[in-house]
N, C-alpha and C positions, 0 to 999 in steps of 0.2 A: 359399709358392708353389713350384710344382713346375719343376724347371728346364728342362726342355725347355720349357715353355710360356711362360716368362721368354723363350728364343731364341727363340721365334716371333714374340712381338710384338715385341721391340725393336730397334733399328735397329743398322746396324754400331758409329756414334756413342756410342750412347750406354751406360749404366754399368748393370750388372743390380741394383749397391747402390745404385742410384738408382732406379730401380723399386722396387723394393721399400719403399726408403722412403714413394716418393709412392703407393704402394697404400694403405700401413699408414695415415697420415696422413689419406687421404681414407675409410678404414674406419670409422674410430676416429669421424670426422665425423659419417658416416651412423650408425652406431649411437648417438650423444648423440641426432642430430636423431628417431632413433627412439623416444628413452626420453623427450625431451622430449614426443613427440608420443603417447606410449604407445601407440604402434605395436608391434604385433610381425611382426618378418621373416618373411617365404617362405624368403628365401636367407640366407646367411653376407654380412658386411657387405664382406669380402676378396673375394667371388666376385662381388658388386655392382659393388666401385669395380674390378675387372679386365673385367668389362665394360663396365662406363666411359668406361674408358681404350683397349682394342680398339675400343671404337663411337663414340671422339671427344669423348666428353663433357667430358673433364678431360683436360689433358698434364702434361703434365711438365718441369721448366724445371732445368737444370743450371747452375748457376755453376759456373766455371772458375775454380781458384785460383793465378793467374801466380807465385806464390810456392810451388807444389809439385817445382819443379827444385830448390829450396836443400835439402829435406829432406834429410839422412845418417843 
């Protein structure tokens, strides 16, 4: 994913390696449920779930780990 385009969708909150995960994740989705269904794509399975997620379909859920201040 390209990084400006990572700044535009995501909010001040939240984490750009968090994105990227739940792009990856929901790509990864859509192309099984493709080969399951022997489908073949128009698009890139990454360009799908980032439109997705711009147009709402899927979010994005962050757990906060209260034990990241002890880290040294």
């Amino acid at each position: 994913m390209i990084k400006p385009i990572a700044d535009l969708i995501l909010k001040p909150e939240q984490s750009r390696y968090s994105l990227v995960i739940a792009i990856a994740k929901r790509a990864r989705q859509i192309s099984e449920e493709a080969e399951k269904k022997r489908e073949i794509l128009d698009e890139k399975p990454v360009e799908i779930a980032v439109q997705e997620y711009i147009h709402h379909k899927i979010r994005m859920v962050e757990k906060i780990n209260p034990n990241d201040d002890d880290l040294t």
